[in-house]
C-alpha positions as CSV (number, residue, x, y, z in Angstrom):
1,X,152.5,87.9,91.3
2,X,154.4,86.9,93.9
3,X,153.7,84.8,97.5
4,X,153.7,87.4,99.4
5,X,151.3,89.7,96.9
6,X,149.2,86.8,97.2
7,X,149.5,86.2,101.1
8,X,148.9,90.1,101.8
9,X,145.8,90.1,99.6
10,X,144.9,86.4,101.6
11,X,145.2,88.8,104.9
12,X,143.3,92.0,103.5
13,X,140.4,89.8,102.0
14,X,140.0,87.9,105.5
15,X,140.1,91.3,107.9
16,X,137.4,92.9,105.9
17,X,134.7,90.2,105.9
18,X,135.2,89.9,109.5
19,X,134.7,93.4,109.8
20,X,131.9,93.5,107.4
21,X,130.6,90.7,109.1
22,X,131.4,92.4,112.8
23,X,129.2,95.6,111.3
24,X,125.9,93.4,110.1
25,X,125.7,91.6,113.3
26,X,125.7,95.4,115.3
27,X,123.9,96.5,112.9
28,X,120.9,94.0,113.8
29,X,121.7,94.3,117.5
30,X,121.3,98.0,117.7
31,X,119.4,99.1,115.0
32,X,115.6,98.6,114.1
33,X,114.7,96.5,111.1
34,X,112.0,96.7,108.7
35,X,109.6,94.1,109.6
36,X,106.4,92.1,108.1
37,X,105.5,89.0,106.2
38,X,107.5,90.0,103.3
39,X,110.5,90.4,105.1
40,X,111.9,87.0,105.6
41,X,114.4,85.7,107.9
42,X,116.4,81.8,108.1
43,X,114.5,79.8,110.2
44,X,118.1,78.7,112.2
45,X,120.4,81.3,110.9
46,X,122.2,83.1,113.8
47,X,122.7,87.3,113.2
48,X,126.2,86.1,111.3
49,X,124.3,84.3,108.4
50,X,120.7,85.6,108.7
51,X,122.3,89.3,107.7
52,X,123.0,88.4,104.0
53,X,119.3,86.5,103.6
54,X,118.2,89.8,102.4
55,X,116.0,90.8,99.1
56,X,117.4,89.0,95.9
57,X,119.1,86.4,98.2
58,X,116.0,84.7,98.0
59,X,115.3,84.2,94.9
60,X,118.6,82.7,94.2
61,X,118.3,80.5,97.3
62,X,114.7,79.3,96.2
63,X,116.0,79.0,92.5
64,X,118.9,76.8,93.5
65,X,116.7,74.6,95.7
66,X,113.4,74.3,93.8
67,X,114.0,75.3,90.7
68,X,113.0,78.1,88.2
69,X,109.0,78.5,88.6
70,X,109.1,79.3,84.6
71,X,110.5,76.2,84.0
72,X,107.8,74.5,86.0
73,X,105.1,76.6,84.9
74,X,105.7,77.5,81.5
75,X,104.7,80.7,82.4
76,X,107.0,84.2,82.3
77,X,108.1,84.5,86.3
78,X,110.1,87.0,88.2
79,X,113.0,84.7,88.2
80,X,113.3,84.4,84.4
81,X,115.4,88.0,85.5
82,X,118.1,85.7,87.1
83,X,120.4,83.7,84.9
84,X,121.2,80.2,85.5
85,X,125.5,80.2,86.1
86,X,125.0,81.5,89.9
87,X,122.2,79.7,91.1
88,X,123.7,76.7,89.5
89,X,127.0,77.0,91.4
90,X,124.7,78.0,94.7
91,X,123.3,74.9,94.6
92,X,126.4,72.7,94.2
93,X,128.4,74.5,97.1
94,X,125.4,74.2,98.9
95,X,125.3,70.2,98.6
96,X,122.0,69.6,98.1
97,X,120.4,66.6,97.2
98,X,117.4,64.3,97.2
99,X,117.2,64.0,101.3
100,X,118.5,67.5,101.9
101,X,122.1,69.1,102.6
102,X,124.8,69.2,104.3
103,X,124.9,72.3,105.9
104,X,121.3,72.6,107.4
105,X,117.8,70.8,107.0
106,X,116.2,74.2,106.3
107,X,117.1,74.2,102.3
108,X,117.4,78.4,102.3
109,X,119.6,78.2,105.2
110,X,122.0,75.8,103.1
111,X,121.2,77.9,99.6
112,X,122.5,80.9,101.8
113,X,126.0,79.0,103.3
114,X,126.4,78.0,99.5
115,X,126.3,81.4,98.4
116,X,128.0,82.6,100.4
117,X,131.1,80.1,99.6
118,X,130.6,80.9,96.0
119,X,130.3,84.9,95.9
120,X,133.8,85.0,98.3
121,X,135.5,82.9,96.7
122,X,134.5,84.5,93.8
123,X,135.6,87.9,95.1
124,X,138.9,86.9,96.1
125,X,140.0,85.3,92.9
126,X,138.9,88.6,91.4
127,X,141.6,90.3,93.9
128,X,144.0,88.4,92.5
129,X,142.7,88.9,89.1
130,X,142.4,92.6,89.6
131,X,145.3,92.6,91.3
132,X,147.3,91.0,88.1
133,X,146.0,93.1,85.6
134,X,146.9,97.0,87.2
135,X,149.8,95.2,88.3
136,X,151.0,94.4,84.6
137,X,149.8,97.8,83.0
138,X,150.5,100.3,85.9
139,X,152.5,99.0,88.9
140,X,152.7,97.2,92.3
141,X,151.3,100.1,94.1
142,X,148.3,100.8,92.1
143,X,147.5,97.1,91.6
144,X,147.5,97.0,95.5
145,X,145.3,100.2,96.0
146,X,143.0,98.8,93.5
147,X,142.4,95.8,95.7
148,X,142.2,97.5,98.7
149,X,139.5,100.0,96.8
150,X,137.4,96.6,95.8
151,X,137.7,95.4,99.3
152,X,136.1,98.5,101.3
153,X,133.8,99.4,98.3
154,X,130.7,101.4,99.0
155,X,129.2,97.9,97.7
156,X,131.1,95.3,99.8
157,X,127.4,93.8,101.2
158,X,126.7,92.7,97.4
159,X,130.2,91.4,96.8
160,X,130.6,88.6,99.6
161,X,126.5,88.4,100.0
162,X,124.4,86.1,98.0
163,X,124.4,88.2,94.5
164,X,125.8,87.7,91.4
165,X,128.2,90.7,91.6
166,X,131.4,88.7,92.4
167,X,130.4,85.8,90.4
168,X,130.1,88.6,87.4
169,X,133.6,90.2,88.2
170,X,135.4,87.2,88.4
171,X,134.3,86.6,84.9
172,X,134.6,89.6,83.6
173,X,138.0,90.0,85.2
174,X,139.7,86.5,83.6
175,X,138.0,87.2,80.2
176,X,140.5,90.4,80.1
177,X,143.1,88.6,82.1
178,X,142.9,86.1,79.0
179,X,143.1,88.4,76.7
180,X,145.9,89.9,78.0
181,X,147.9,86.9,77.4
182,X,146.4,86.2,74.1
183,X,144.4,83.2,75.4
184,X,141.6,84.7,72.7
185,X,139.1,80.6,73.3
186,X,139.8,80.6,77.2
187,X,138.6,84.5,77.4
188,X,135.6,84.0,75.0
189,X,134.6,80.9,77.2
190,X,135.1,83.1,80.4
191,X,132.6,85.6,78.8
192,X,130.1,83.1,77.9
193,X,129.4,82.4,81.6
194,X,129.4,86.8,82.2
195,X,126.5,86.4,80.0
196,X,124.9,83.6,81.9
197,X,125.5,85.1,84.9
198,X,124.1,88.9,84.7
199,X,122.8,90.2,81.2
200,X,125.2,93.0,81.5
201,X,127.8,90.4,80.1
202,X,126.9,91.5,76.8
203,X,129.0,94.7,77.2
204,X,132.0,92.1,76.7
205,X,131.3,91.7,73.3
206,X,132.0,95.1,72.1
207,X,135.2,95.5,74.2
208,X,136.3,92.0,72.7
209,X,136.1,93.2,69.2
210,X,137.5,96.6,70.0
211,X,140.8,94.3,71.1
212,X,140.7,92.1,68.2
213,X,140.8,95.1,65.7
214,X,143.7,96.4,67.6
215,X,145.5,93.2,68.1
216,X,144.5,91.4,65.2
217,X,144.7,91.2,60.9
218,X,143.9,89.5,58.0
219,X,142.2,86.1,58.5
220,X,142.9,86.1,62.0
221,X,140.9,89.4,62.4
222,X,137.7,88.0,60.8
223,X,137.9,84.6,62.6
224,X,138.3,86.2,65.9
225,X,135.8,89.0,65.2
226,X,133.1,86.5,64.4
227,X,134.1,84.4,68.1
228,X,134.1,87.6,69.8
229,X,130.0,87.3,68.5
230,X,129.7,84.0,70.8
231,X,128.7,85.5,74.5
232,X,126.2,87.5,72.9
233,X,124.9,85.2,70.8
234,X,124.9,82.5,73.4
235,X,122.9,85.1,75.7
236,X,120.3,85.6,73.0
237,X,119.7,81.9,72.4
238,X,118.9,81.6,76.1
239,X,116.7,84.5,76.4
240,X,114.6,83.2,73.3
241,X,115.2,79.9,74.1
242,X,113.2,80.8,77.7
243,X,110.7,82.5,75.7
244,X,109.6,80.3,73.3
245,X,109.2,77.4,76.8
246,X,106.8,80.0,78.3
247,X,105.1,80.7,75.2
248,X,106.2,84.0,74.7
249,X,109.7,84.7,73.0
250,X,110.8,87.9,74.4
251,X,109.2,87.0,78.1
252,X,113.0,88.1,79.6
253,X,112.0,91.5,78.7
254,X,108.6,91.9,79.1
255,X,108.6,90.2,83.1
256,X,111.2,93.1,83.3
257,X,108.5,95.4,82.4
258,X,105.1,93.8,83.5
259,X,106.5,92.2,86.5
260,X,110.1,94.2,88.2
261,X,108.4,97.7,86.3
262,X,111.4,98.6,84.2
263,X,110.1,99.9,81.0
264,X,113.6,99.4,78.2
265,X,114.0,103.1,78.1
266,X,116.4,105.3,79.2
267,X,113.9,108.2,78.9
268,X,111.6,106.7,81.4
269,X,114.7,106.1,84.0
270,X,115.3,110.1,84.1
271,X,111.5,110.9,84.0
272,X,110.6,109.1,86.5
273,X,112.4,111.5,88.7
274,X,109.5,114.3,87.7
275,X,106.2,112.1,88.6
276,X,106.8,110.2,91.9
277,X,108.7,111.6,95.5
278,X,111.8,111.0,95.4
279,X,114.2,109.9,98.8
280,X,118.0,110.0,99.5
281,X,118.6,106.6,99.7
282,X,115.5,105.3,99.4
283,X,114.7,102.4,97.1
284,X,112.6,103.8,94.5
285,X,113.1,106.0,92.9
286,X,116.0,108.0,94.9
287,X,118.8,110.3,94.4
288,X,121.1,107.9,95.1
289,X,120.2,105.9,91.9
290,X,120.3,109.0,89.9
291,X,123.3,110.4,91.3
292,X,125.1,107.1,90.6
293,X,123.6,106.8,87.1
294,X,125.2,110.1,85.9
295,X,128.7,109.1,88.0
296,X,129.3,105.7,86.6
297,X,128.4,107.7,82.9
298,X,130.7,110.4,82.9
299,X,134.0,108.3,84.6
300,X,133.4,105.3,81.7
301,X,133.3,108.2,79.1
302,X,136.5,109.4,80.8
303,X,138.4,106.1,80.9
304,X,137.6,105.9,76.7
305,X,138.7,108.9,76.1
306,X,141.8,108.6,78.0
307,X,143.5,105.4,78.3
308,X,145.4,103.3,76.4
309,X,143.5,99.9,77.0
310,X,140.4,101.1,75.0
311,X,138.9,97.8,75.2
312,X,138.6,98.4,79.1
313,X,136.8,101.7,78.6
314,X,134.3,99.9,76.0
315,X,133.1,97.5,79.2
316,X,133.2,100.3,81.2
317,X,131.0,102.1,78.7
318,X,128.7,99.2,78.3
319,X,128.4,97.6,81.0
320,X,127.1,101.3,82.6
321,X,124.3,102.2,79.6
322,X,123.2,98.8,79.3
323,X,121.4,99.1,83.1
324,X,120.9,102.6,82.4
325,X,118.9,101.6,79.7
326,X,117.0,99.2,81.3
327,X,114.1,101.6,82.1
328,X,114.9,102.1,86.1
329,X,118.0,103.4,87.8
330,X,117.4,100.7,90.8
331,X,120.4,99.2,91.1
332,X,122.9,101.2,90.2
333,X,124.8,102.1,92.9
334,X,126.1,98.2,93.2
335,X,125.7,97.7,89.2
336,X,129.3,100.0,89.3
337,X,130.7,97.5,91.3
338,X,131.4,95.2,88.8
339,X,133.3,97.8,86.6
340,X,136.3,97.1,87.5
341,X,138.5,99.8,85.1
342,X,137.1,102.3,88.0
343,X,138.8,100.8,91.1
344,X,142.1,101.3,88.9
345,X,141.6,104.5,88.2
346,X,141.0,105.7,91.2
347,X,144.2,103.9,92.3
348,X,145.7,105.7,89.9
349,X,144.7,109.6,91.5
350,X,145.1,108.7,95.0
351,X,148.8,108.5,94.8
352,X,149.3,110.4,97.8
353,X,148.8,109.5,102.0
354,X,146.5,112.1,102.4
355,X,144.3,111.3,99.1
356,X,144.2,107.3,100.3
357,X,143.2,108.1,103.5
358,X,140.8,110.4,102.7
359,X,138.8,108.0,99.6
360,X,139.3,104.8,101.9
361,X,137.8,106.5,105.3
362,X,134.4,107.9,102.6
363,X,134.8,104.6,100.5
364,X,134.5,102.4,104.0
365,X,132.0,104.7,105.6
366,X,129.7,103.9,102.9
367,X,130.2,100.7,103.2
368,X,129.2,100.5,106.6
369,X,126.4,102.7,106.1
370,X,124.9,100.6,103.1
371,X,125.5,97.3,104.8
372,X,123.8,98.3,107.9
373,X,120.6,99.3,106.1
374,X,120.6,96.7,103.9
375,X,120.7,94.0,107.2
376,X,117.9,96.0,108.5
377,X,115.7,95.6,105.0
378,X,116.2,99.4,104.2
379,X,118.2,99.5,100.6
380,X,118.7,96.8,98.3
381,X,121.1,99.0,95.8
């Protein structure tokens, strides 16, 4: 990659969050929000920064700057859901400390500043990640595309907002830019903190083996096969090891079911379609969700069956059942923005003017349309 790939991507990356940024502060000047006690705002935030203190953002504000209430407790929580790499990082870019911060003296204020810093910085090495790996398998041009595609996703809100979903990406992202190289420890280590960062990780695992049976034989199958084990293993030991502090060993799962209503199965995701009204883009359930769901499915089985880097389809695969499976479709709409094989492909097919003005005009539509309702405390997916 050269300078100028890098300064281009520098310029795209910095014209978009101004304009998402630009869109969330019309968005709260013009449109009507969603109020009540539940619907909390920074105490000193200006429209700029208030507009990404919005659902989840809280909890990992509150994590990094009190602490896990399991932990405290010893009882299951609603943040046992939230891994420990984000908030973690939230609270060092936030610079907090025994007599407060340095950003404001309202500690969610500062959370939020932190996470912001972390989830764009995050977002832009996965640009240049991204960027790298199309680049090295399919060209300049779709490389580019595939940036541009990341940058005006339907999604952007979640991707420079106070989420894990660039943390995840960036991850993601080196682990195959590792592998790529053959840097096998480096890209095992990068997937160790996926895992810690969304549970979804875990769909590295197969992909990594898939690439060392191609890659690999003999001894140096075996060895690597068993290493390729780590993430997943290392995401089990902190969901028991949770578990068994609160008393209960498989509390991850069942504070996704008693306490966020997700029930671990798939048939329950679909059904739940049949018993209860369902909106457009409501929260829960909608057709949104469900619309996604069946999207994301059908383009991962696609990419397996077609391209040459299987081990890219496997994520793809994965990393789109695994929150399927989860026993609510909530989510999914930004859960596909962490697959990255599907910003390439789409790259790949609009290889024409008219096709890449057409998906970026829908693509950045959306965009605007799901950041201004999630400023205004009407979607969180």
């Amino acid at each position: 990659m050269t300078r100028k790939h890098l300064l281009n991507i520098l310029i795209l990356f910095v014209i978009t969050r101004i304009a998402l940024i630009g869109a969330g502060v019309a968005s709260l000047r013009f449109l009507s929000s969603v109020e009540g006690d539940e619907y909390k705002h920074l105490l000193d935030g200006v429209p700029a920064l208030d507009m990404w203190y919005r659902w989840d953002a809280g909890f990992y504000a509150t994590i990094a700057t009190e602490g896990y209430d399991w932990l405290e407790t010893r009882q299951p929580s609603a943040d046992m859901a939230f891994l420990p790499v984000y908030p973690l990082a939230l609270r060092l870019a936030s610079g907090i400390s025994g007599t407060g911060c340095v950003w404001s003296p309202y500690l969610s204020t500062c959370a939020t500043v932190g996470g912001l810093i972390i989830s764009n910085l995050a977002l832009l090495g996965s640009c240049f990640l991204l960027y790298s790996l199309a680049y090295r398998r399919f060209g300049a041009p779709t490389a580019w595309r595939s940036v541009i595609l990341l940058l005006i996703a339907p999604t952007a809100v979640f991707l420079s907002g106070v989420y894990t979903e660039s943390t995840f990406l960036f991850w993601v992202l080196l682990t195959f830019w590792m592998l790529e190289r053959d840097k096998f420890l480096l890209a095992i280590i990068a997937a160790c903190f996926a895992c810690l960062t969304r549970s979804v990780g875990v769909a590295l695992v197969p992909a990594i083996l898939w690439w060392v049976w191609e890659h690999n034989r003999g001894t140096t199958l075996k060895v690597r096969a068993l290493l390729a084990l780590i993430p997943g293993i290392l995401f089990s030991v902190y969901v028991l090891g949770t578990g068994f502090y609160v008393g209960e060993p498989l509390a991850f799962f069942s504070a996704y079911e008693g306490i966020w209503g997700r029930s671990s199965s798939i048939l329950d995701s679909i059904l739940i379609y049949t018993r209860e009204p369902v909106a457009l883009l409501g929260w829960y359930p909608s057709w949104l969700d469900l619309f996604a769901a069946g999207s994301y499915l059908v383009f991962a089985l696609w990419i397996v069956w077609k391209w040459r880097r299987r081990a890219w389809g496997i994520y793809a695969l994965f990393a789109t059942l695994i929150p399927i499976a989860s026993g609510s479709l909530v989510g999914m709409p930004r859960f596909g923005g962490v697959i990255f094989p599907f910003y390439i492909q789409i790259a790949r097919w609009i290889d024409r003017p008219w096709k890449q003005a057409l998906v970026y005009a829908i693509s950045a539509g959306l965009a605007l349309l799901f950041l201004s309702r999630f400023v205004t405390w009407r979607w969180i997916a």
